[in-house]
C-alpha positions as CSV (number, residue, x, y, z in Angstrom):
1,X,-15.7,42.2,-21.3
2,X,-12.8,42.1,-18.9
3,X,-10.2,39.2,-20.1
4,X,-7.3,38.6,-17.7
5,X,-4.5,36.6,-19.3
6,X,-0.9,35.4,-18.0
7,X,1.8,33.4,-18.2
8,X,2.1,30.0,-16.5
9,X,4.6,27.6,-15.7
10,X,4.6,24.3,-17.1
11,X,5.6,21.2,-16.1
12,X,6.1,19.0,-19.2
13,X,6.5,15.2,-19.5
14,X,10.0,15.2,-20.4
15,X,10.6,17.9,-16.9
16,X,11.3,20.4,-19.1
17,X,9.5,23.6,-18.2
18,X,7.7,26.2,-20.7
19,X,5.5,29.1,-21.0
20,X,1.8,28.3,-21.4
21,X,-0.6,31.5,-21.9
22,X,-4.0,31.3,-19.7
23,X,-6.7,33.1,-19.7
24,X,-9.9,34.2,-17.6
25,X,-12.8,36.1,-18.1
26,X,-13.2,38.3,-15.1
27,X,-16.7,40.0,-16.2
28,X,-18.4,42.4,-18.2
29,X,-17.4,45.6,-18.3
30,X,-20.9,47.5,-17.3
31,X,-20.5,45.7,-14.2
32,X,-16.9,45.7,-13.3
33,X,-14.4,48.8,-13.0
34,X,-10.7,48.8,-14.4
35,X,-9.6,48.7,-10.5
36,X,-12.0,46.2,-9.8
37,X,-10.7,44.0,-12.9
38,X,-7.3,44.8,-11.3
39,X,-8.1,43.6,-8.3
40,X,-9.7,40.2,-9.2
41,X,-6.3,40.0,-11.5
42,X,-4.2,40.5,-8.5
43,X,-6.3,37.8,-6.4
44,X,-5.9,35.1,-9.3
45,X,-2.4,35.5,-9.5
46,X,-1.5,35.9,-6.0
47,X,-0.6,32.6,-5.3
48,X,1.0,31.7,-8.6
49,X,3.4,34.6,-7.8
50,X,4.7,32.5,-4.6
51,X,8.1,31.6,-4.8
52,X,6.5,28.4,-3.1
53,X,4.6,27.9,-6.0
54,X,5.0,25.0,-7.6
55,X,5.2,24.3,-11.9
56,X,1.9,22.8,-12.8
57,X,2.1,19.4,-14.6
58,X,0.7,18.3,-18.1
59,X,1.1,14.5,-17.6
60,X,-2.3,13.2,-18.4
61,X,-3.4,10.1,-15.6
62,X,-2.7,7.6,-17.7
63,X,0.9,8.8,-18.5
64,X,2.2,9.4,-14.8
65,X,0.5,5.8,-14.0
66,X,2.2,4.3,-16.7
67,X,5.2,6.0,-16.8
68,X,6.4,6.9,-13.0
69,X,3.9,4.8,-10.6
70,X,4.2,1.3,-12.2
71,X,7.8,1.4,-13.1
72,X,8.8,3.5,-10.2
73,X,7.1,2.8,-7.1
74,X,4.9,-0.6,-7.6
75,X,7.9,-2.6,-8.2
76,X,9.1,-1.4,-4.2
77,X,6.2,-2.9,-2.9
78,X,4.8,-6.3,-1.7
79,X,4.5,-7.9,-5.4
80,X,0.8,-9.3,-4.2
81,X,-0.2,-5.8,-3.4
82,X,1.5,-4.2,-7.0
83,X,-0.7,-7.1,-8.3
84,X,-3.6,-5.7,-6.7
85,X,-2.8,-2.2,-7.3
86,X,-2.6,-2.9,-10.9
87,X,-6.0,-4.9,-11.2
88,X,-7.7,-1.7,-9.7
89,X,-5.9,0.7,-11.8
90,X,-6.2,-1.1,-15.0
91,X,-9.9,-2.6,-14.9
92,X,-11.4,1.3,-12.8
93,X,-9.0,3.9,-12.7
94,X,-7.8,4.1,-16.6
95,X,-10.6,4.0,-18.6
96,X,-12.1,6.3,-16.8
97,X,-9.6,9.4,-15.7
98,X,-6.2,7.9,-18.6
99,X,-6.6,11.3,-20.8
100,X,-7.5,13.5,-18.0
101,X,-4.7,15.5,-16.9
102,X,-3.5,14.5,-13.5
103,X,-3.6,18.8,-12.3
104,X,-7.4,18.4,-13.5
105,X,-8.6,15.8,-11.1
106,X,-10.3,17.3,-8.1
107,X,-12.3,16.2,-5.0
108,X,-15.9,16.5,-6.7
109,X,-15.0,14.7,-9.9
110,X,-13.7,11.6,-8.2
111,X,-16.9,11.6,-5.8
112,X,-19.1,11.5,-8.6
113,X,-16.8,8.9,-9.9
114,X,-17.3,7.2,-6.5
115,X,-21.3,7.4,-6.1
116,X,-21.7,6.2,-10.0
117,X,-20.0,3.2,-9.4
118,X,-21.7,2.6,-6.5
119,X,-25.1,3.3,-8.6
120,X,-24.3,1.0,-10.8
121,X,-24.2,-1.8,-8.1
122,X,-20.5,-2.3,-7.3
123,X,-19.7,-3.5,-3.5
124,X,-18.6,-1.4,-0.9
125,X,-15.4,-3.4,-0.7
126,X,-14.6,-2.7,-4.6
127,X,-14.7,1.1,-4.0
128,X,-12.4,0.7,-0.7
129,X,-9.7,-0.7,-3.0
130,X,-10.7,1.4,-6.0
131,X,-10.2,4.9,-3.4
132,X,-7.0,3.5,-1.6
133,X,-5.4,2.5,-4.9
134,X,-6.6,6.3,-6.1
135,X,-4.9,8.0,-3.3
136,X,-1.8,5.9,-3.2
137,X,-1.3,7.1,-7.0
138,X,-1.8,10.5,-6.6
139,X,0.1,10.4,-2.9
140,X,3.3,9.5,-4.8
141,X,2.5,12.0,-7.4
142,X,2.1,14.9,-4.5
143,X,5.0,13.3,-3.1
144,X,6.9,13.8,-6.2
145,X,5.7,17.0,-7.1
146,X,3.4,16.7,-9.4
147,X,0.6,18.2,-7.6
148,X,-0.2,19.8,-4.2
149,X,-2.7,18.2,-2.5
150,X,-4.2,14.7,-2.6
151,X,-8.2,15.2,-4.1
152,X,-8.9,11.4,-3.0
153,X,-8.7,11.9,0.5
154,X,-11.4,12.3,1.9
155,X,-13.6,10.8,-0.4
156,X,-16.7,9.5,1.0
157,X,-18.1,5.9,0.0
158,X,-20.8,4.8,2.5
159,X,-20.9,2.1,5.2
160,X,-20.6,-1.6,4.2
161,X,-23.5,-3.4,2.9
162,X,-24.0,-6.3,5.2
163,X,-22.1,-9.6,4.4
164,X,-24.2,-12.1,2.4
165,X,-25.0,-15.2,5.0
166,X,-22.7,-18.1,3.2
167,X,-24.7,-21.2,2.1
168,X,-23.0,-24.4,3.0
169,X,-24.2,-27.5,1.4
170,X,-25.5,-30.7,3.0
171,X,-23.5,-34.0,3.0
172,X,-25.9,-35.3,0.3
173,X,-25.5,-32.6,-1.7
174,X,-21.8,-32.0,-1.8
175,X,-22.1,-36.4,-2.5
176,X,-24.3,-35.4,-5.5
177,X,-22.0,-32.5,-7.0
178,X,-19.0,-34.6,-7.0
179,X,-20.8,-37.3,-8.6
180,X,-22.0,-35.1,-11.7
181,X,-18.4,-33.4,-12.4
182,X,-16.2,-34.6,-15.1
183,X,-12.2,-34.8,-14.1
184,X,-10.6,-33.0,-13.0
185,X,-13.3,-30.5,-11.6
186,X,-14.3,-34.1,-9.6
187,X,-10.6,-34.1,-7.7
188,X,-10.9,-30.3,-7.4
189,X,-13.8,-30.3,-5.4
190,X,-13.6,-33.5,-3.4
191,X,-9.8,-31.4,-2.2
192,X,-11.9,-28.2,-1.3
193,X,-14.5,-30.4,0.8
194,X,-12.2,-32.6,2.5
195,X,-9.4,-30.4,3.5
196,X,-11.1,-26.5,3.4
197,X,-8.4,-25.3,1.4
198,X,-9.2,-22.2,-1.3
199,X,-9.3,-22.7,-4.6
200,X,-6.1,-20.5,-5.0
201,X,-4.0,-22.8,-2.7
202,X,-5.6,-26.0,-4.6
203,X,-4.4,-24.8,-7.9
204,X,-0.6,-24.1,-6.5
205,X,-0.5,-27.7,-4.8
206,X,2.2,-29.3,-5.8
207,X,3.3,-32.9,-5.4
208,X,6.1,-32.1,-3.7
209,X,4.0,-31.2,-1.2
210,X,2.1,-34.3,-0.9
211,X,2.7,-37.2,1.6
212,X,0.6,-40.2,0.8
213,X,2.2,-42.2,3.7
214,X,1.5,-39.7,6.3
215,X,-2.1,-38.4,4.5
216,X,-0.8,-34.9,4.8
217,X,-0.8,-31.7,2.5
218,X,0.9,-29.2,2.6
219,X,0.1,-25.7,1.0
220,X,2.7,-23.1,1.4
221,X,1.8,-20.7,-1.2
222,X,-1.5,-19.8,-3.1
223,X,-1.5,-19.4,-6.9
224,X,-0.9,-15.3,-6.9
225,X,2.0,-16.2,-4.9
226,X,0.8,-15.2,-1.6
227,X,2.8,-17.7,1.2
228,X,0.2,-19.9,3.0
229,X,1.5,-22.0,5.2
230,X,-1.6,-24.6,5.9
231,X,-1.1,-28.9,6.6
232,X,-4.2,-30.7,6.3
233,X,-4.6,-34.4,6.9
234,X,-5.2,-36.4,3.9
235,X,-8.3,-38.3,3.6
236,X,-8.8,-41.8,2.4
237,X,-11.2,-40.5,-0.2
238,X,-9.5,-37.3,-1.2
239,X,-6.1,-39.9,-1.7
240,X,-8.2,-42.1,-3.9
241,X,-9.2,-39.2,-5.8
242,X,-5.7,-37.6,-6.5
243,X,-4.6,-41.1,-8.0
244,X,-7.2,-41.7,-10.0
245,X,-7.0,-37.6,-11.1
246,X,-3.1,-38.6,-11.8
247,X,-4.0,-42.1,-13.9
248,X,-4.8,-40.3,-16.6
249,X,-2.2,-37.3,-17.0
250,X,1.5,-37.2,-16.6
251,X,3.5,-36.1,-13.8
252,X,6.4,-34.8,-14.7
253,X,7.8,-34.5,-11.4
254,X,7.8,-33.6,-7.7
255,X,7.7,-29.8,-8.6
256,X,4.5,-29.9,-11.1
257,X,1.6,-28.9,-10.3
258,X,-1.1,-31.2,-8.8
259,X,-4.0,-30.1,-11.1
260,X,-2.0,-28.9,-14.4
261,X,1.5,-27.0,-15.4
262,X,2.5,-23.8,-14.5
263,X,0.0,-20.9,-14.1
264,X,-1.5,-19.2,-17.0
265,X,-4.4,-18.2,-15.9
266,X,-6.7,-21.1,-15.9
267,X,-7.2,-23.1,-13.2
268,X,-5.7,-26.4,-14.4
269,X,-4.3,-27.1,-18.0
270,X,-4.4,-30.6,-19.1
């Protein structure tokens, strides 16, 4: 059996660089001639033997996402998008490709990666964000030479499924929920209805940003932090509600939150 063996140039996490023997078997020897196995040598190694070339990496995914991405380039970026980059990276991207080293990843292994999720019933728009937060990471990698090419462009997902058709609720029945909610998911809701705010900008309301006199809210920012800048006219029955919401928990001042403290992940903490 023909068994061609080099040595390569690493690329080590501390960018240090190092010897690494490789190996390939080339074919039998029935088959293959001495100058045939020379030949195929010669093709393998021709473009390692570029001065172009560049050292391959060892950095498994996890370690240049942890290590160089997050501290180096999400923190220069809109800190709503880093928060959104790190969902997708943390929740997808990690537990899947983390020990894989990042010179390992090609263009079929992150389709398959692509069409399983999908299989398994995730939304076109998840594996939009899933492949753009993919190729941003491995950009910046190609960027800073850590590979040559970018294996998630390109990648194919499929056309959008069709948006769901949004149910909206009679008057009776939006009359009915609010009646069988305990305090403060009553206040919540009767908000929502009245004004059309999100849920995100309902649980950043502040009082500061209240105007009883006028009947006027103002939401400038949603929970995540994203600016909104919205005002909505108070009504009589969403007033009522606040105060009676407000009867029974302290305010501590203009800058406290209308439905809790300070964000901690829950939607209102009592």
């Amino acid at each position: 059996m023909w068994v061609a063996r080099w040595r390569e140039t690493m690329l080590q996490p501390d960018n240090t660089l190092s010897k690494v023997l490789r190996s390939k078997v080339l074919g039998p020897v029935s088959r293959i001639s001495k100058s045939e196995a020379r030949s195929l040598l010669a093709n393998c190694l021709r473009s390692r033997n570029q001065s172009q070339k560049r050292p391959l990496t060892t950095l498994t995914f996890e370690q240049f996402a942890m290590e160089k991405w997050e501290p180096l380039a999400l923190t220069t970026i809109k800190p709503s998008t880093a928060r959104y980059y790190r969902f997708q990276l943390h929740k997808y991207l990690l537990p899947t490709f983390g020990p894989i080293r990042l010179r390992d990843l090609d263009r079929e292994t992150l389709q398959a990666f692509v069409v399983g999720k999908k299989q398994q019933g995730y939304s076109s728009s998840t594996l939009h964000g899933v492949r753009t937060t993919l190729s941003k990471l491995l950009q910046q990698a190609v960027e800073w030479n850590y590979l040559d090419e970018n294996a998630a462009r390109g990648l194919r997902i499929g056309e959008r499924a069709p948006k769901k058709e949004a149910v909206f609720l009679e008057p009776h029945e939006a009359l009915k929920l609010i009646e069988s909610l305990p305090e403060p998911c009553r206040t919540v809701v009767l908000v929502a209805i009245l004004t059309g705010l999100r849920i995100g900008e309902i649980a950043a309301l502040r009082w500061s940003r209240v105007d009883f006199s006028r009947g006027v809210l103002q939401c400038q920012r949603d929970v995540l932090g994203r600016n909104r800048l919205r005002h909505t006219k108070n009504t009589e029955q969403c007033e009522r509600g606040a105060v009676e919401w407000t009867s029974s928990y302290d305010v501590t001042g203009p800058s406290c939150q209308l439905f809790g403290h300070e964000w901690r992940g829950f939607p209102f903490r009592q």
